[in-house]
C-alpha positions in Angstrom: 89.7 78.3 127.6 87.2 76.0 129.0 89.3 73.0 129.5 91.7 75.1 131.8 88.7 76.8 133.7 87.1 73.5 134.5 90.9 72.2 135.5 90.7 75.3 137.8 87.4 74.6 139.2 88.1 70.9 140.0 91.4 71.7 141.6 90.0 74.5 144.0 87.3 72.3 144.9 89.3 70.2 146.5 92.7 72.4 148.0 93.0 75.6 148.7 93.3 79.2 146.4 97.2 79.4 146.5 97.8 75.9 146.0 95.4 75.7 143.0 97.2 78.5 141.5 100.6 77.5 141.7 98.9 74.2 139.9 97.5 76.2 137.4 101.1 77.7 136.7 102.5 74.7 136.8 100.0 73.1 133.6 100.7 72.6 130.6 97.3 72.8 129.8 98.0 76.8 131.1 100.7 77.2 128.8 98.4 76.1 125.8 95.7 78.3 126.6 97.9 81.4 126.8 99.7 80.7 123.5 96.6 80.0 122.0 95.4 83.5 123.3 98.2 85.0 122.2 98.9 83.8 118.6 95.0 84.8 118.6 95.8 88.6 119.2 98.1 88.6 117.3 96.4 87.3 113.9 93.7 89.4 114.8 95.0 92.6 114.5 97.5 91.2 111.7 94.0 90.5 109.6 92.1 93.4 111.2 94.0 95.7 109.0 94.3 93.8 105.4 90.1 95.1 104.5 90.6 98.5 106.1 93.8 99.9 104.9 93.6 99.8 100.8 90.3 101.7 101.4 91.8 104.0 104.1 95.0 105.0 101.7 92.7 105.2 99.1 91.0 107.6 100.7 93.6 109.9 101.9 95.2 109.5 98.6 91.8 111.2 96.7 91.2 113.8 99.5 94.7 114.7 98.4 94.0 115.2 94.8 90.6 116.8 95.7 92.6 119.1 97.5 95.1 119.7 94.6 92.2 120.0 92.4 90.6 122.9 94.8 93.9 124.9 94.5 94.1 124.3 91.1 90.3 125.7 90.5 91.7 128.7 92.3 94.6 129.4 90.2 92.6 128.8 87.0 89.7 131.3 88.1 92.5 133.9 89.0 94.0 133.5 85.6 90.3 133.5 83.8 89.9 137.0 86.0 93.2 137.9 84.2 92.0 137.1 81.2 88.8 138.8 81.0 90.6 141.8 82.1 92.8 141.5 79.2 95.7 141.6 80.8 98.5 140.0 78.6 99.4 136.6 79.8 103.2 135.2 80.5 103.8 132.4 78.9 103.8 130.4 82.1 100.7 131.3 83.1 99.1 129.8 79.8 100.9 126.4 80.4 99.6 126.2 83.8 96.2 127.4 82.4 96.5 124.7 79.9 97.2 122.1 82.4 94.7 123.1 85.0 91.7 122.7 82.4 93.0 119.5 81.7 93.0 118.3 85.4 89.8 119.7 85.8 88.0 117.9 82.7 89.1 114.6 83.9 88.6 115.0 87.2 91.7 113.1 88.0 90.1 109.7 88.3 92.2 108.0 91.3 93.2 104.7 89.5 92.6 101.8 92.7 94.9 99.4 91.3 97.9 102.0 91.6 97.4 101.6 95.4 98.5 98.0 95.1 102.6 99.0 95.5 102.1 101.0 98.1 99.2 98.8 100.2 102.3 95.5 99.4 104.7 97.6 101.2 102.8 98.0 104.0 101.8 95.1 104.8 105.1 93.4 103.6 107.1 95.5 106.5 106.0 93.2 109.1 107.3 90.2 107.8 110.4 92.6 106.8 111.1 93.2 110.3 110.4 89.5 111.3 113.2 88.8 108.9 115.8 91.1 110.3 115.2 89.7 114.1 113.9 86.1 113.5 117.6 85.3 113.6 118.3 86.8 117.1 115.3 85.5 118.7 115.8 82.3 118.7 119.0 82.3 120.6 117.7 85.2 122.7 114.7 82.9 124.0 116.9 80.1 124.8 119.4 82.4 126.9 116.5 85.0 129.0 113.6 82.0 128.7 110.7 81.4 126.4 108.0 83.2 129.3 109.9 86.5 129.2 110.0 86.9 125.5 106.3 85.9 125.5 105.6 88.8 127.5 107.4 91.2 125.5 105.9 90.7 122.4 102.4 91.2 124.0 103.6 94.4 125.1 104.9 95.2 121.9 101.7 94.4 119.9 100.0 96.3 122.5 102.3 99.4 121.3 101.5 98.3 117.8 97.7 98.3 117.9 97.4 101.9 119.8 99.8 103.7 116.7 97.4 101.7 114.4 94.6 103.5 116.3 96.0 107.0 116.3 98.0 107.0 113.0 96.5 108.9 110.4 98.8 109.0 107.5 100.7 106.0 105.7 103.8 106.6 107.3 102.5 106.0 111.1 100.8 102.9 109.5 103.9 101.5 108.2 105.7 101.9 111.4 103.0 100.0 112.7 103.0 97.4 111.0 106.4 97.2 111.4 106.6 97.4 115.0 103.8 94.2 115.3 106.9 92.2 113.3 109.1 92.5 116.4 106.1 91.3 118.4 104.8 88.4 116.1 108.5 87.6 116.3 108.4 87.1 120.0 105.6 85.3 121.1 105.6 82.7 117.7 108.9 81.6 118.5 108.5 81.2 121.9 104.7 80.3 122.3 105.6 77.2 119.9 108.4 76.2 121.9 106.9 76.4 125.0 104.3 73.6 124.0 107.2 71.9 122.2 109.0 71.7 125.8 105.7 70.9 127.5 104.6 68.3 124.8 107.5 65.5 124.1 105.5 62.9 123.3 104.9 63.2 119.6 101.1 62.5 118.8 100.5 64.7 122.0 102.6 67.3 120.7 100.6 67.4 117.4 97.4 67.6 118.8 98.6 70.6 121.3 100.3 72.5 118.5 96.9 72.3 116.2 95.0 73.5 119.1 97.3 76.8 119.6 97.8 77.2 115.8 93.9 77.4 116.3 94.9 80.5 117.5 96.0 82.0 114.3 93.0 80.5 112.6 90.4 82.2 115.2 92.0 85.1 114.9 92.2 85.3 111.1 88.8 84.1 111.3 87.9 87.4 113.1 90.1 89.7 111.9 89.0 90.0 108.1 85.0 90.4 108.9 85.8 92.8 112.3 88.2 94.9 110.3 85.4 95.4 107.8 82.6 95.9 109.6 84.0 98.1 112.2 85.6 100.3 109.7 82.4 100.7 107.8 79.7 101.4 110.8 82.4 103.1 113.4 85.5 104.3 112.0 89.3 103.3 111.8 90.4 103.9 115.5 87.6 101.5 117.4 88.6 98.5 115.6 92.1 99.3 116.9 91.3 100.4 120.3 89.7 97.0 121.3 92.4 95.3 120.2 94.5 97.3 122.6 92.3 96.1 125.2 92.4 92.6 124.9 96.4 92.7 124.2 96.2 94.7 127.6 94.4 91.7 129.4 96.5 88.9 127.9 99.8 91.0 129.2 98.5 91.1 132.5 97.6 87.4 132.4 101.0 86.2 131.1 102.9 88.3 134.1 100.2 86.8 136.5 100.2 83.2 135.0 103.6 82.4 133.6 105.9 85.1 136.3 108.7 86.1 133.5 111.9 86.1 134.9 115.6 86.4 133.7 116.5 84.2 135.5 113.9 81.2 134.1 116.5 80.4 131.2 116.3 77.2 129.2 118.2 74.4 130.8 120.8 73.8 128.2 121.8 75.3 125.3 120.6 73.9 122.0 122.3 73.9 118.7 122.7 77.3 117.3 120.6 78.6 114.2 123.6 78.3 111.8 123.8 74.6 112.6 120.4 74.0 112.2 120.5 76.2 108.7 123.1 73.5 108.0 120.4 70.5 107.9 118.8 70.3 104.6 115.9 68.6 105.9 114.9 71.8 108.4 115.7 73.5 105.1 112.7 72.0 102.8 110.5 71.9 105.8 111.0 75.8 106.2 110.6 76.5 102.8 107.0 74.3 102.6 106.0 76.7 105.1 107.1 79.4 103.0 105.6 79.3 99.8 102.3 78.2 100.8 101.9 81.2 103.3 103.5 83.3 100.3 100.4 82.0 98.2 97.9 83.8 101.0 100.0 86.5 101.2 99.7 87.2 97.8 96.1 87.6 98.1 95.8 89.9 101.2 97.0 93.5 99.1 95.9 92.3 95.6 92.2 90.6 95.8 90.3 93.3 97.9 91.8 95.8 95.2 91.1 93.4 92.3 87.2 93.0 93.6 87.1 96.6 94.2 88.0 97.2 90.6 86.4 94.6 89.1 83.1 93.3 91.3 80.4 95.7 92.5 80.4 95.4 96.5 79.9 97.4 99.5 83.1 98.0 101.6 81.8 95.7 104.4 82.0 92.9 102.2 85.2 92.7 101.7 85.8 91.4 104.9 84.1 88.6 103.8 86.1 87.6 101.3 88.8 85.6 103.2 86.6 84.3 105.7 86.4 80.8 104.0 90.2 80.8 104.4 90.0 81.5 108.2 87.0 78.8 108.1 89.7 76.0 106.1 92.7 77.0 108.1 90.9 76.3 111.2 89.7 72.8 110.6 93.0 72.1 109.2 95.0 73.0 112.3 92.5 71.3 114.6 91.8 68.6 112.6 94.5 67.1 110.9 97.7 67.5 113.2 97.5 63.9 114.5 95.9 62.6 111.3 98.9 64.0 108.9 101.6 62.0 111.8 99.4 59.1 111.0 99.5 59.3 107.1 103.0 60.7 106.7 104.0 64.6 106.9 105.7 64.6 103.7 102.0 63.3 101.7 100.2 65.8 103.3 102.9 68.7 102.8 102.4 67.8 99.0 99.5 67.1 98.7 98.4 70.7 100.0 100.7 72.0 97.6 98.7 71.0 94.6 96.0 71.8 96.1 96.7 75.6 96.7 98.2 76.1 93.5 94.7 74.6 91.9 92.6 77.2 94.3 95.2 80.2 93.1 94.2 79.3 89.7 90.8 79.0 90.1 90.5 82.8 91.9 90.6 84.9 88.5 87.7 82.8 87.3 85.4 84.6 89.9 82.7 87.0 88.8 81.3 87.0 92.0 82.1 87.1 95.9 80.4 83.3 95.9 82.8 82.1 93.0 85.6 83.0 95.4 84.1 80.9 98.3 85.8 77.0 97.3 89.0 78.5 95.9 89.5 80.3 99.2 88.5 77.7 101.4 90.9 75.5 99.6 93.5 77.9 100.4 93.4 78.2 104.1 92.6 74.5 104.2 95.8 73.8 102.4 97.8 76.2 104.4 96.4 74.8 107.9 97.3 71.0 107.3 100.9 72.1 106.2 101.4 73.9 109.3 99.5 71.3 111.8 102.1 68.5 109.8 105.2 70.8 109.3 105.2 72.3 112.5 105.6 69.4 115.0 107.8 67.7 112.1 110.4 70.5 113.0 110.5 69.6 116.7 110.8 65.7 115.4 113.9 66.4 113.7 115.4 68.6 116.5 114.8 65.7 118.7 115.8 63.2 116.6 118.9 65.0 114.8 119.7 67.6 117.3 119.6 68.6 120.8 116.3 69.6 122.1 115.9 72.9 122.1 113.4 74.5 120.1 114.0 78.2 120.1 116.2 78.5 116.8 114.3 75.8 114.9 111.3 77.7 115.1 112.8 80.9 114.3 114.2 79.4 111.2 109.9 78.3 110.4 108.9 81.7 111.6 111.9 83.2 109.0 109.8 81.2 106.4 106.7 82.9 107.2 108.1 86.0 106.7 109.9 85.4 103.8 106.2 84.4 102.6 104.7 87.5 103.6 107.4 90.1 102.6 108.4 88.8 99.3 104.1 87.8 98.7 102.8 91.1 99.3 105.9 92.9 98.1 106.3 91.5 94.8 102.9 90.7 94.1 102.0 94.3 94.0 104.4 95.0 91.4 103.7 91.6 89.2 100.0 92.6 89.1 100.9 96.0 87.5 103.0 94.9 85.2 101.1 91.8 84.1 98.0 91.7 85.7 96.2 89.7 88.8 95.4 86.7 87.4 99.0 85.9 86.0 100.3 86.8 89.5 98.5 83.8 90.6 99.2 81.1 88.1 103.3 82.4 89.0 102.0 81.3 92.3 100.5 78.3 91.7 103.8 76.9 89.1 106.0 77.8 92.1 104.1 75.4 94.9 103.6 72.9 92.1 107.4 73.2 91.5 108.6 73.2 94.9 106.4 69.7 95.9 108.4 67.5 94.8 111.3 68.2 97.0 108.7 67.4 100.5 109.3 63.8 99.4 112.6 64.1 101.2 110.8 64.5 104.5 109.7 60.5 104.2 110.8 59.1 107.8 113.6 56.8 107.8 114.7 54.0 109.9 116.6 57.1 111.8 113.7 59.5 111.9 110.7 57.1 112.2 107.5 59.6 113.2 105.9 56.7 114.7 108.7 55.5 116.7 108.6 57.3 120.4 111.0 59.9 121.2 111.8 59.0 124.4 113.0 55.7 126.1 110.8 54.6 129.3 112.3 56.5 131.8 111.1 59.9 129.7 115.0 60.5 128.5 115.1 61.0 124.9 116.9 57.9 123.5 120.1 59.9 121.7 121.5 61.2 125.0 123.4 59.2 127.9 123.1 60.0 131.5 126.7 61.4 131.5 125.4 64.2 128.8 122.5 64.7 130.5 124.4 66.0 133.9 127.3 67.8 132.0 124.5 69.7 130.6 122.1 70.5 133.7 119.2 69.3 131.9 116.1 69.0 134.1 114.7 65.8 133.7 111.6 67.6 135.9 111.2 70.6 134.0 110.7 68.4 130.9 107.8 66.6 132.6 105.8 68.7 134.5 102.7 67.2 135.0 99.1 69.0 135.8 
């Protein structure tokens, strides 16, 4: 934000207001910012919710059986009146007697871990839904334009975040969540082709897609302790309702900034998302992506309900918990995008492998909210250098084996990321009921140690060197002739739009 205001600054110092911003428009520094805004949002209120709604089911969950338990009290004291009035009673009445009083002397403890199915569903219906349209949006940006489809996933997290706000029951919850997987789909796919358009050079590209992945990380680094806090000294709906606000802003900004049009399609068509399924590469690079966000998604429904059973804390706290993720993901985005080009992709992507499925079995060790602090951080760490390397190693092999449009490539990463987070959340609320928490993670941890080996196949070759450049002097990639180049309208300009 502060590089494109003093870009702004020095720019209007010297021409004029309009002319200043239609520069502004025109940067790719611009584009950056408000994909880096957006991917923010969006994390945010996808983290906001993961401390707030085991409590909150939990909650309406025992006012229901307090409730069932004050009807119950009722029918037992009108059977007791029966009783003392010697009236004779039906047999009926005694077995619901009989049952009542046993209700009653129990108190009908509300078991917290039985909360875990239904909290993995919830939050597993996002990624459900990103599933589902994943396939269509990558074609869809590359026929209406990546700035449209930007907008309308704004405006349709902006839906999401008010129903979170106002819903009161699971079922207005779950649509919710559901609804923010249409969105997420949106503006992932196209924000990160945007900058892949805007960045061809591929060290530049790297850095620029660490900095908007930065997004995610700030706003997971946000969300877990604002969800927490703000449920526990305000309420539900405030969280929620500023959320609204800012998604609000960063719509009007995008309409103002970018101008979405229909008519501002892609230049060319790319290679369509069956083709691209084809190439096995794509394939492994995808599924790195996968399990390690499937190992964090894991965690989001299982560990606040495993502390909560297990560990003594106040609800704010729980918040807290994966804030040393946010903390690692963060540096690993910003830090190591250019470093991992440098050292080789495929190291790194094992590497981090390893390493998260050490942290996942380190987690059931912890007695306390400090034991979880390395294995955590270790986590998000692992999960940001895979996506600062994986990331711009998907737009290498588009350029490289492909034709350069990025829509479908990253809706086949962003189909990854939701395979993590339905199948993580989804199954991992059943595993841990049938064989408890900490065996859910060391399945975790055996499937990324498992699955490492098979990164080594995203070594460069002679064909796909990562330090080679990607395009010849005259800023044409090096795999397409001039003849292809004007068969297929591509704009030479629009590729190289400078600040």
């Amino acid at each position: 934000m502060k590089m494109v205001f003093e870009v702004f600054c020095n720019m209007c110092s010297k021409e004029g207001f309009k002319e200043c911003l239609g520069r502004v428009r025109n940067s790719r520094h611009t584009v950056l910012f408000l994909v880096f805004l957006s991917l923010l949002i969006d994390n945010l209120l996808l983290t906001t919710v993961v401390p707030i709604i085991p409590d909150y089911l939990f909650g309406i969950d025992q006012k229901e059986v307090k409730e069932t338990i004050k009807s119950m009290n009722r029918t037992l004291i009108c059977l007791k009146n029966r009783t003392s009035g010697q009236h004779h009673l039906f047999p009926h009445e005694n077995s619901t007697l009989t049952l009542t009083q046993e209700l009653l002397s129990k108190s009908i403890p509300l078991d917290i871990i039985s909360e875990n199915s239904k909290v993995g569903w919830l939050f597993s219906s996002r990624a459900l839904v990103q599933i589902v349209t994943n396939p269509f949006i990558g074609p869809l940006s590359n026929r209406v334009g990546y700035s449209i489809l930007m907008l309308s996933g704004c405006l349709i997290i902006l839906l999401s975040s008010i129903i979170f706000a106002v819903g009161e029951t699971f079922v207005p919850l779950l649509i919710a969540r559901a609804i923010q997987g249409f969105g997420s789909a949106c503006m992932a796919v196209s924000g990160m082709s945007m900058i892949a358009e805007k960045y061809p050079d591929d060290v530049e590209r790297s850095r620029a897609m660490g900095i908007a992945m930065g997004g995610t990380a700030a706003g997971t680094l946000l969300g877990y302790p604002f969800g927490s806090i703000m449920y526990t000294f305000v309420g539900k709906t405030a969280p929620f309702l500023i959320i609204s606000a800012l998604t609000a802003t960063e719509a009007g900004l995008l309409a103002t900034v970018l101008r979405p049009s229909f008519h501002d399609k892609t230049a060319r068509d790319g290679n369509s998302l069956p083709e691209l399924l084809k190439d096995p590469l794509i394939l492994i690079a995808a599924g790195s992506i996968m399990f390690s966000t499937m190992s964090m998604a894991v965690l989001e429904p299982t560990v606040p309900i495993w502390v909560m059973d297990t560990m003594n804390i106040e609800k704010w706290q729980l918040g807290l918990i994966f804030l040393p993720d946010s903390i690692g993901y963060l540096i690993g985005t910003n830090m190591f995008g250019v470093i991992a080009q440098k050292i080789g992709r495929w190291i790194c992507a094992i590497s981090c492998l390893i390493m998260i499925a050490f942290c996942l079995v380190c987690i059931p060790f912890a007695l306390n909210l400090t034991h979880l602090i390395l294995p955590h951080f270790g986590l998000g760490l692992g999960l940001g250098i895979i996506d600062a390397a994986i990331m711009p190693h998907l737009a290498l092999l588009v350029d490289t084996r492909h034709v350069s449009v990025y829509g479908s490539v990253y809706a086949i990463s962003q189909l990854g990321v939701c395979l993590g987070y339905a199948l993580g959340p989804s199954i991992g609320g059943q595993v841990v009921k049938k064989i408890g928490f900490p065996w859910l993670m060391r399945g975790m941890a055996i499937l990324n140690v498992v699955y490492s080996p098979l990164c080594c196949f995203l070594r460069p070759t002679h064909q796909t060197d990562e330090t080679s450049a990607i395009l010849s002097e005259n800023g044409i990639p090096k795999y397409l002739d001039e003849d292809s180049l004007r068969d297929s309208s591509f704009s030479y300009n629009r590729l190289h739009e400078e600040d």
